[in-house]
C-alpha positions as CSV (number, residue, x, y, z in Angstrom):
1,X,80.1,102.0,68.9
2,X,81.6,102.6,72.5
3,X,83.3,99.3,73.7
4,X,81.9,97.3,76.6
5,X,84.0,97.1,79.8
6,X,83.5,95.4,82.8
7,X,84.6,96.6,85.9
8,X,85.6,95.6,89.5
9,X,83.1,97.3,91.5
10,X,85.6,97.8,94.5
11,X,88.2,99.8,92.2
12,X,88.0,103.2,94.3
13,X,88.2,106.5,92.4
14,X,87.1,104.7,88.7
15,X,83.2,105.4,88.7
16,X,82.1,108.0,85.9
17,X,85.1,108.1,84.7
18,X,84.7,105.7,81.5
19,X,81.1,106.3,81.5
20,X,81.2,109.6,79.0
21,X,83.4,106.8,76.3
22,X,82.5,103.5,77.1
23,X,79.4,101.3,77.9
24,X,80.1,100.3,81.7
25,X,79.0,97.6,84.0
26,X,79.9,97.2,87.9
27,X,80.3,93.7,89.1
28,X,81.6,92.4,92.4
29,X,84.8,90.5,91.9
30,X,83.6,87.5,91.8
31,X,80.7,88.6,89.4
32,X,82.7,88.8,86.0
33,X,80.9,85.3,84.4
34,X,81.1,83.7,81.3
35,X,77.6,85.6,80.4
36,X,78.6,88.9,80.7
37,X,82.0,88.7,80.0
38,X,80.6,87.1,76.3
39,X,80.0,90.3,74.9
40,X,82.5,92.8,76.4
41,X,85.7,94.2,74.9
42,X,87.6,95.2,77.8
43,X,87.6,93.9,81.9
44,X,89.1,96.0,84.4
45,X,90.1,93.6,87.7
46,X,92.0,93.0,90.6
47,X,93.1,90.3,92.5
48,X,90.6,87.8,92.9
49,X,89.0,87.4,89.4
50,X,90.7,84.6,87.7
51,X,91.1,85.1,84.5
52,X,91.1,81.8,82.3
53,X,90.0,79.3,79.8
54,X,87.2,78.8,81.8
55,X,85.7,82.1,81.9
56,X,87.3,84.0,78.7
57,X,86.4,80.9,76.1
58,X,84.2,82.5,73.2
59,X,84.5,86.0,74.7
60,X,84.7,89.6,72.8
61,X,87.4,90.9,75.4
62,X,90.6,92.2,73.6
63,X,92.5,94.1,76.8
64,X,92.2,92.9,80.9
65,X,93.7,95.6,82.8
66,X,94.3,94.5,86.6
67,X,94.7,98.0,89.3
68,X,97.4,95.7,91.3
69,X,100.6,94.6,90.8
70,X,100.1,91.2,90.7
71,X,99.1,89.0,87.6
72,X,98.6,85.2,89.4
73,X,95.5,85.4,88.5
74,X,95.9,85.8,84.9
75,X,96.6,82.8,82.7
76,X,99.1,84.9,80.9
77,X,99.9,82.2,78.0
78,X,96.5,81.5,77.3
79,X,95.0,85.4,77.1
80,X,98.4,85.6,75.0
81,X,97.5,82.4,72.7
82,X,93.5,83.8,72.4
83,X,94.9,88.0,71.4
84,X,93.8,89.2,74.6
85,X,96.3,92.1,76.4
86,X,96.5,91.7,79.4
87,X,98.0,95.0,81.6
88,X,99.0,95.3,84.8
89,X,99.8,98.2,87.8
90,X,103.5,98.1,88.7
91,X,104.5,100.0,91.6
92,X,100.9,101.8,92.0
93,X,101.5,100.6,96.0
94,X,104.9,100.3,96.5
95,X,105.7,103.3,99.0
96,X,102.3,102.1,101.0
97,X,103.8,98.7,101.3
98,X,107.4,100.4,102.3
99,X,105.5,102.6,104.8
100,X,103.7,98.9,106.0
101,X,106.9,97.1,106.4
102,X,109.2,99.8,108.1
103,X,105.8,100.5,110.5
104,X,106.3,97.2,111.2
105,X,109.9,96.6,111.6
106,X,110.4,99.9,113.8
107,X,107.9,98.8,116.0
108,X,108.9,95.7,116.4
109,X,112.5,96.7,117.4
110,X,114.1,96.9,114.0
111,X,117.3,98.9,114.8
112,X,118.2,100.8,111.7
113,X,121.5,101.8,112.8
114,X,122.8,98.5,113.8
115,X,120.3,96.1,112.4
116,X,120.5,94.3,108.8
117,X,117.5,94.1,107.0
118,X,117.2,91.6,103.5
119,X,115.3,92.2,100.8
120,X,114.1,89.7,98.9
121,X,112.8,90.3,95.4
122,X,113.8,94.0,94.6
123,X,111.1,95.3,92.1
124,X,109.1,98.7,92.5
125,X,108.2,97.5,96.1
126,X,111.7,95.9,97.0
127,X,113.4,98.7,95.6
128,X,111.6,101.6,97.9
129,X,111.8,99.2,100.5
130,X,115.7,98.9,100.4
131,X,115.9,103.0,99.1
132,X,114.3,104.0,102.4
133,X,116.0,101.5,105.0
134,X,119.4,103.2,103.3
135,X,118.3,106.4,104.1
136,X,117.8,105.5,107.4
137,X,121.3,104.3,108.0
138,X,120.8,100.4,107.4
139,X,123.1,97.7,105.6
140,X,120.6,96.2,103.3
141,X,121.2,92.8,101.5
142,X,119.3,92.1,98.1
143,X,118.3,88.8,96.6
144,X,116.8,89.3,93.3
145,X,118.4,86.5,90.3
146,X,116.6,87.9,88.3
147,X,118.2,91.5,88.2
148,X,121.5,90.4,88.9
149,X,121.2,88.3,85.7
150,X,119.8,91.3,83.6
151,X,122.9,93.3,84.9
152,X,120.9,95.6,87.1
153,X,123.2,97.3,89.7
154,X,122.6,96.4,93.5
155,X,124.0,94.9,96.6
156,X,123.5,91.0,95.5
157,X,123.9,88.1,97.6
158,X,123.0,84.4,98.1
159,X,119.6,83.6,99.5
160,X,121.3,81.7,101.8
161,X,123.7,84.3,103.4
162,X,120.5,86.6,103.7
163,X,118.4,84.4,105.6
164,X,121.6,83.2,107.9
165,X,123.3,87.3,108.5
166,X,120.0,89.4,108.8
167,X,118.3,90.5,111.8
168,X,115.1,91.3,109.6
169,X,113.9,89.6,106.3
170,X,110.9,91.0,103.7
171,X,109.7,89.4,100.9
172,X,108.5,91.6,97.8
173,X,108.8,88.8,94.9
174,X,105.9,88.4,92.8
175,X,104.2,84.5,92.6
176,X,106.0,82.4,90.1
177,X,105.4,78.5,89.7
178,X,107.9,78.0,86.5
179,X,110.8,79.3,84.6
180,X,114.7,79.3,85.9
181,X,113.5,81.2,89.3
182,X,110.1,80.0,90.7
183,X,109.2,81.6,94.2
184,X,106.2,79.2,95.0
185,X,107.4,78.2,98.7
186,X,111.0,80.4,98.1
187,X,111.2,80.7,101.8
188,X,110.3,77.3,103.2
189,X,112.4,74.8,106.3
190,X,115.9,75.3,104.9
191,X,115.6,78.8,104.4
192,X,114.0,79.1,107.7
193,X,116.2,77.0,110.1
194,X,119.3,79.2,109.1
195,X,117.3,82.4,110.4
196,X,118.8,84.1,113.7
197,X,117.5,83.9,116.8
198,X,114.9,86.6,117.1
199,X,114.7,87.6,113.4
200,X,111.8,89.0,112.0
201,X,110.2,87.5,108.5
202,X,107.9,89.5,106.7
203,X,105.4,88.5,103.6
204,X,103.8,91.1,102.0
205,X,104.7,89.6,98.7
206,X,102.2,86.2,97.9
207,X,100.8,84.3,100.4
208,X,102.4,80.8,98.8
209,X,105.9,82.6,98.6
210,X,106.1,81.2,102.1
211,X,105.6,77.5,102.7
212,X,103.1,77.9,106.0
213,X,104.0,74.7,107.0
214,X,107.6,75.2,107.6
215,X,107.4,78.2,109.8
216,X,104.4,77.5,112.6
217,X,107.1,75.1,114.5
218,X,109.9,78.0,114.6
219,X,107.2,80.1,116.0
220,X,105.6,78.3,118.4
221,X,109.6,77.6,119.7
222,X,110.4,81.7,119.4
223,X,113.2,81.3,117.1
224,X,112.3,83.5,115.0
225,X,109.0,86.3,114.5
226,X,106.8,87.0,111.6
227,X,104.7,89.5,110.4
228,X,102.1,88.5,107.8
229,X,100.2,90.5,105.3
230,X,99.8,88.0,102.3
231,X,98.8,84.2,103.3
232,X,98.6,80.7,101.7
233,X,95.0,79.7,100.8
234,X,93.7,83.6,101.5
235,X,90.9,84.7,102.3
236,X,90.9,81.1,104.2
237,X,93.9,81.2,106.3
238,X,95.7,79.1,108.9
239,X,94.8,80.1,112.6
240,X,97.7,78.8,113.8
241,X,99.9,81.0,111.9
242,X,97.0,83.7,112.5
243,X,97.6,83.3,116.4
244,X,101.8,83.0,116.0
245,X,103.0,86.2,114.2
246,X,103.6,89.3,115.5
247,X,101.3,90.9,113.3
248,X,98.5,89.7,111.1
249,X,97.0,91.7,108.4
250,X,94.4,91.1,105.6
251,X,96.1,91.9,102.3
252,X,96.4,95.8,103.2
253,X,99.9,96.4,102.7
254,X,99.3,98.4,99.5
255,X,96.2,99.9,100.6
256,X,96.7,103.8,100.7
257,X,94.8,106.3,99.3
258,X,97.6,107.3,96.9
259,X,98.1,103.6,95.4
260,X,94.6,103.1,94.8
261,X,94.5,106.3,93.2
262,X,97.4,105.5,91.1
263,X,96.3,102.0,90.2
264,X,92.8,103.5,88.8
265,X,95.2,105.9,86.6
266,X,97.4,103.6,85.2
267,X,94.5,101.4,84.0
268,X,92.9,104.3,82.5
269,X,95.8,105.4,80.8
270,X,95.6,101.9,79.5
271,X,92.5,102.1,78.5
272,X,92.9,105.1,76.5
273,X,95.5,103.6,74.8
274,X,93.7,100.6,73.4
275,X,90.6,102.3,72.3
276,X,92.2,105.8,71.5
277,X,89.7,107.8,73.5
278,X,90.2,110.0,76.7
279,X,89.1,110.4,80.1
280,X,89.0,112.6,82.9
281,X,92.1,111.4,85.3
282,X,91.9,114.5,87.4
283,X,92.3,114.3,91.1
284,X,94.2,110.9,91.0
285,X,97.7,110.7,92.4
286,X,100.9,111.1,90.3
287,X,103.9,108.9,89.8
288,X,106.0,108.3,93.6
289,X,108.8,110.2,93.4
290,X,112.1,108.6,95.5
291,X,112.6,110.7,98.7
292,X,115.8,112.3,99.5
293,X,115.6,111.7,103.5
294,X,113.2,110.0,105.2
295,X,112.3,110.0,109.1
296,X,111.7,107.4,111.2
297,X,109.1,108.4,113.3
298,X,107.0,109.4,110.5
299,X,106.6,106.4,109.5
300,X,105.8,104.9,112.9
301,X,103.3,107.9,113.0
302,X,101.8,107.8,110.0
303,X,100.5,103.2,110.6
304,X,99.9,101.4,112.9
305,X,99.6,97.1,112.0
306,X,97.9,96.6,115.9
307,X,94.3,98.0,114.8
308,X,94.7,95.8,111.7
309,X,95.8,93.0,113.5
310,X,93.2,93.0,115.8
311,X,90.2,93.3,113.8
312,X,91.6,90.3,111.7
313,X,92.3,88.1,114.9
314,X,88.6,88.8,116.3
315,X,87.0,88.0,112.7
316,X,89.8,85.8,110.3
317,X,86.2,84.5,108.8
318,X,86.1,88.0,107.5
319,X,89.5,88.4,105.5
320,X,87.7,89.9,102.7
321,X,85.1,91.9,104.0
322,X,87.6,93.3,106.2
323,X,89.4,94.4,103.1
324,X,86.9,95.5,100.9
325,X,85.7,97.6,103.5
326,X,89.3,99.3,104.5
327,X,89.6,102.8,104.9
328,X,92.8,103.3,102.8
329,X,95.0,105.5,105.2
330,X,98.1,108.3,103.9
331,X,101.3,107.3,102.5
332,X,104.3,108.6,104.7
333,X,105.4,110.9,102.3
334,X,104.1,113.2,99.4
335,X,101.4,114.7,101.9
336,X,100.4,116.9,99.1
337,X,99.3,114.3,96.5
């Protein structure tokens, strides 16, 4: 018997892939239901499917695979408790959201040279973020406890003393309400009234790693700018912070060509490791590989956050049409892929 999987119909790059191995179904994201998820053994996601209690209870599915980096959506204990794997995409688009917050930062006027940028969170996003601002010349300061607590090697500092010496802060820490590090509202009124004058803040992490709330006033005063990619309450966000930052994007960051293409491998390789069979993977881009010099003006070349900005500004009501419908542009580098 082939096993049943379900499938985000907006996964690019996936279609007849599982087809020749599995019996497939196409829903939209909101589509996967308790009906048709009653009878399945596998669902491939992404971010807005939530995956719970409520929708899993009495269900045949063994293995959820999600093509994004993010697993808020998942109710991770539960799946655990009920023997359902749940698999995830780790750095599938971490040099698209690099190339989206150096765009960003260098047209903003982000001095590499003489600037200090913080990094905050320094996973497979954080860490190409940081790995190119180095090789363009800047001091970078990392916040990530949990790292420094594993032992991981990097330039570690306070929270505080990032948010108080940088000219430029980006946040790159997955969504976590518990444990001995939560980052549900990490960067809220404290954090923000030691900012310096000027300084940019960037979230292209979670929307609710940044307490809305406690930013609109610095704005509105010019104390500080913001660029925005990943907002509290999306695909229903605040105007106010809509009409305040600098730039204003719908949850693109990650969207290149080459991360979707690598998020629809790595779930397939998953895949093919729960149920032992084997697709066709051909065409779909490798594993990033760490530059050894990066340039500038490539990146400013190869984005540009305006066009985003102002198709999300004339139609916020439209957050995720807008990003179902993107046309995923080119990484920066590894033009070949």
């Amino acid at each position: 018997m082939k096993p049943r999987i379900i499938i985000d119909d907006n996964i690019p790059y996936i279609e007849g892939r599982l087809e020749p191995v599995a019996d497939v179904e196409y829903v939209d994201q909101f589509g996967f239901t308790p009906e048709n998820v009653r009878n399945a053994d596998a669902m491939i996601i992404r971010t807005r499917t939530r995956c719970d209690s409520s929708l899993l209870s009495g269900s045949g599915v063994k293995i959820i695979a999600t093509a994004t980096i993010g697993v808020d959506q998942i109710d991770i204990p539960w799946c655990r408790n009920a023997g359902i794997k749940v698999v995830n995409s780790p750095g599938c688009n971490a040099p698209a959201v690099a190339q989206y917050v150096w765009s960003a930062l260098l047209r903003k006027g982000f001095d590499p040279k003489t600037h200090t940028l913080g990094v905050v969170g320094c996973g497979n996003v954080g860490s190409i973020v940081a790995h190119w601002g180095r090789l363009l010349g800047t001091r970078i300061l990392v916040s990530d406890p949990p790292k420094q607590e594993a032992g991981i090697p990097d330039d570690y500092f306070p929270l505080e003393k990032i948010m108080r010496e940088c000219d430029a802060v980006t946040l790159h820490t997955p969504l976590t309400l518990n444990g001995s590090h939560p980052s549900h509202h990490l960067i809220s009124g404290k954090e923000i009234a030691v900012m310096k004058p000027g300084a940019i803040l960037i979230n292209a992490a979670r929307g609710p790693v940044l307490d809305t709330k406690s930013i609109l006033q610095p704005l509105r005063d010019g104390k500080i700018r913001a660029v925005i990619d990943t907002w509290e309450g999306e695909p229903k966000i605040n105007p106010d912070l809509l009409d305040l930052v600098d730039i204003a994007t719908f949850h693109i960051a990650g969207y290149s060509r080459q991360g979707k293409e690598r998020a629809t491998r790595m779930v397939l390789e998953e895949m093919e490791k729960f149920f032992g069979f084997s697709v066709d993977k051909s065409g779909l881009a490798p594993a990033y590989v760490y530059p050894d010099a990066i340039c500038g003006e490539d990146i400013i070349n190869s984005y540009d956050p305006a066009i985003d900005t102002a198709a999300l500004r004339a139609n916020p009501e439209k957050f995720d049409t807008l990003r179902r419908n993107y046309h995923y542009r080119e990484e920066t580098l590894n033009k070949e892929q």
